[in-house]
N, C-alpha and C positions, 0 to 999 in steps of 0.2 A: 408376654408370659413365656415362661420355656418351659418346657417338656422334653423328658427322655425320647433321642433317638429310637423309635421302634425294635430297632435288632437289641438294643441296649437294653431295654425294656423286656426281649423277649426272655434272655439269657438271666435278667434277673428272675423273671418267673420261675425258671427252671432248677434255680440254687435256691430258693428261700423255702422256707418251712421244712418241717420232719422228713416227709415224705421225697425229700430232693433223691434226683439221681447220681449217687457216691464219684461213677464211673466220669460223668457230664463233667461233673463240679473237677475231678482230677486233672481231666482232659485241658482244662480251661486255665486250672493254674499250671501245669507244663504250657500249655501253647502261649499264654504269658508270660513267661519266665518268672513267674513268682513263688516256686518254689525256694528260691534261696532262700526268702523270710523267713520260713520256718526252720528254723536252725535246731531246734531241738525237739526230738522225736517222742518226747511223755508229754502230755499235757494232762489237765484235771478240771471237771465242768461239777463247778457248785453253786447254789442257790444259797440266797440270803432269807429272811422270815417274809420278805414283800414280795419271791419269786422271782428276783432279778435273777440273769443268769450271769458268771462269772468264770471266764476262762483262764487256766496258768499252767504256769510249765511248774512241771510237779518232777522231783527226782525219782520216784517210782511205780508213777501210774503210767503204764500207756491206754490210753481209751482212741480207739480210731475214731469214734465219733466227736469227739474235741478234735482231733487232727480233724474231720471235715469241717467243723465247725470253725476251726480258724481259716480255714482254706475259704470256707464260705465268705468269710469276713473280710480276707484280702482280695479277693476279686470284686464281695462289692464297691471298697477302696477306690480298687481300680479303676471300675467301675463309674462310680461318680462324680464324673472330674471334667470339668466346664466344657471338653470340646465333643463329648457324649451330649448335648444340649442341643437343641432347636430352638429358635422363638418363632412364636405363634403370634 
C-alpha cells in the first residue's frame, strides 16, 4: 500500500480548508516555482445548484481568495506525484 510521505502529508494539512494560512500557501508556490501557472491575475469562484466549487479566470474580478485557491490547487498538483509516495 502507499501512503503520503509524512512532510508531504504535513504541508498538505497546512493548505487545505478555509482556514489555510494565505502567507504558508505563497511561500510554497514561490519556493516551487509555480507561480508562473498563474499567468492571469482575475480570477472568479462560483458554485453550481449541487455546491460544486468552480474556479476561472474572469476579465474583471480580482478575488485573492481564488488566487489562493488556485495557488492551493497547484501545489497539491505538485504535490501528488508518485515520488511523494512510500509503500507500506
Amino acid at each position: 500500500m502507499k501512503t503520503l510521505k509524512p512532510e508531504i502529508r504535513s504541508i498538505l494539512d497546512k493548505i487545505k480548508g478555509v482556514n489555510a494560512d494565505e502567507d504558508f500557501v505563497k511561500s510554497e508556490v514561490e519556493k516551487r516555482n509555480l507561480k508562473k501557472e498563474i499567468h492571469r491575475s482575475n480570477y472568479e469562484i462560483s458554485y453550481d445548484i449541487l455546491g460544486r466549487c468552480f474556479i476561472s479566470a474572469h476579465l474583471s474580478t480580482k478575488s485573492s481568495t481564488a488566487e489562493i485557491a488556485v495557488m492551493k490547487w497547484l501545489l497539491t498538483c505538485d504535490l501528488l506525484i508518485d515520488e511523494n509516495y512510500i509503500e507500506e
